[in-house]
C-alpha positions as CSV (number, residue, x, y, z in Angstrom):
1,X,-2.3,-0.9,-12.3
2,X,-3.4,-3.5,-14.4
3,X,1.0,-5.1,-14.6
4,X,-0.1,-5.8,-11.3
5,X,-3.2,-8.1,-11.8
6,X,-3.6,-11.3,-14.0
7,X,-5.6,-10.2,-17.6
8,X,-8.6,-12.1,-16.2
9,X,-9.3,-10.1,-13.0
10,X,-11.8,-7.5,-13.2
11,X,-10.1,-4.3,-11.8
12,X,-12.4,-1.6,-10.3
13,X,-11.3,1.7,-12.6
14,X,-12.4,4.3,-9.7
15,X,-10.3,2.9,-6.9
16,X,-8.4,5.5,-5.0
17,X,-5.6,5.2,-2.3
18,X,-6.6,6.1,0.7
19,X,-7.4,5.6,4.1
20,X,-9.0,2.3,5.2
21,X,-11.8,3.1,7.3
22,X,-12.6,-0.8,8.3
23,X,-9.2,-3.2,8.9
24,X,-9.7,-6.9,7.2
25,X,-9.5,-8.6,10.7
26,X,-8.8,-11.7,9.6
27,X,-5.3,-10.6,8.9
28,X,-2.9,-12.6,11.2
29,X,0.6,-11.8,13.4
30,X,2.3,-8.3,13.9
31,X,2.7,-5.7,11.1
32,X,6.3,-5.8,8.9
33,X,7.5,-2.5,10.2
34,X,10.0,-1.2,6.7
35,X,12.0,2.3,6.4
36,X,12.0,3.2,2.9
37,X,13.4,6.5,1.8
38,X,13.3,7.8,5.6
39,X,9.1,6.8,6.1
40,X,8.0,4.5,8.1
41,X,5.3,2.3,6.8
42,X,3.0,-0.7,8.5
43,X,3.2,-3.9,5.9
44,X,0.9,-6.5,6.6
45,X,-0.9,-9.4,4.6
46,X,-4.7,-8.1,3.4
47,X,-6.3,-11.4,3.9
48,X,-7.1,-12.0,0.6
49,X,-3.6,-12.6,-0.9
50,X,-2.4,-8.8,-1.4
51,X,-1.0,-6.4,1.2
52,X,-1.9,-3.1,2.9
53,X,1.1,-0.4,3.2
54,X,0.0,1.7,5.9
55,X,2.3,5.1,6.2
56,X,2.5,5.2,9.9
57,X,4.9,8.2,9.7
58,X,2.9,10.3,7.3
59,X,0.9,13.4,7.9
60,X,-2.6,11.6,7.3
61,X,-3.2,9.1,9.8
62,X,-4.0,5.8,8.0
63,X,-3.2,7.1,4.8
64,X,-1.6,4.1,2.7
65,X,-2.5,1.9,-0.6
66,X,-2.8,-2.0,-0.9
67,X,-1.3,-3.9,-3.8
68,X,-2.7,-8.3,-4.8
69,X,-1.8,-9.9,-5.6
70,X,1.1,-10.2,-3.6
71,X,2.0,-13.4,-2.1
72,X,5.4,-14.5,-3.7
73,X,6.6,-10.6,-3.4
74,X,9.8,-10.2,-1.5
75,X,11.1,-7.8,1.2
76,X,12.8,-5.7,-2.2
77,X,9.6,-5.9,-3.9
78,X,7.9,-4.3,-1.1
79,X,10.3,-1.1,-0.5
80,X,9.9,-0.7,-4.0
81,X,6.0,-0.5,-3.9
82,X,6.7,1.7,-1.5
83,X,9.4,4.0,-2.4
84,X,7.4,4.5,-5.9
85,X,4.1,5.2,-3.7
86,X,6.3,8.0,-1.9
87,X,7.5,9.5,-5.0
88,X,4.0,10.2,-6.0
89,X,3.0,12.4,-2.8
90,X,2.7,15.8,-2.9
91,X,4.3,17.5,-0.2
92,X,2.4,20.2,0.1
93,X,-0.8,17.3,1.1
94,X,0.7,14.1,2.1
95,X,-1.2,12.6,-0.6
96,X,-1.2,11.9,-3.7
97,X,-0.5,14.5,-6.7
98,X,-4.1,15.3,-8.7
99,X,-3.7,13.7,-11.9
C-alpha cells in the first residue's frame, strides 16, 4: 500500500477492505458506473482527494475498497485498481483471500 501514499503520510497498518458502514456525504454528482473483468463497480470521489470502488455486482452488498490519493488517476488507472482488487477475491466468499 504504501506505492500508493507520499513517504510522509502516516498510513494506518490495520486497515481492512470492507464495507463502508457511513457514506462521506460530501461527495458530489452521480457515481462512475465501470465494467471491469465482467463486475460492476460504483466509482466515486471520497471527498478527501481518494476514491471509493463500491462492487455493486458482488455477493456482499457494499463490499468495496477506497484508494488516495487519487486525483490525477485516469479512467485506465481506475479499472486497473479494480481489476487487481478482483483478482484478490476468493470465490468461495466474495472477499478477500486470508493472508
Amino acid at each position: 500500500m504504501r506505492d500508493h501514499y507520499p513517504q510522509d503520510v502516516d498510513i494506518d497498518a490495520a486497515a481492512e477492505p470492507g464495507v463502508c458502514t457511513e457514506p462521506d456525504t460530501s461527495m458530489t454528482g452521480p457515481a462512475l458506473m465501470l465494467d471491469v473483468d465482467g463486475e460492476v463497480f460504483e466509482v466515486r470521489a471520497d471527498g478527501q482527494g481518494g476514491t471509493d470502488y463500491v462492487w455493486s455486482s458482488g455477493p456482499n452488498p457494499g463490499y468495496g475498497f477506497g484508494l488516495g490519493p487519487t486525483r490525477d488517476m485516469s479512467l485506465e488507472e481506475h479499472r486497473e485498481n479494480i481489476h487487481n482488487f478482483l483478482a484478490e477475491i476468493d470465490p468461495a466468499t466474495g472477499y478477500l483471500r486470508e493472508a
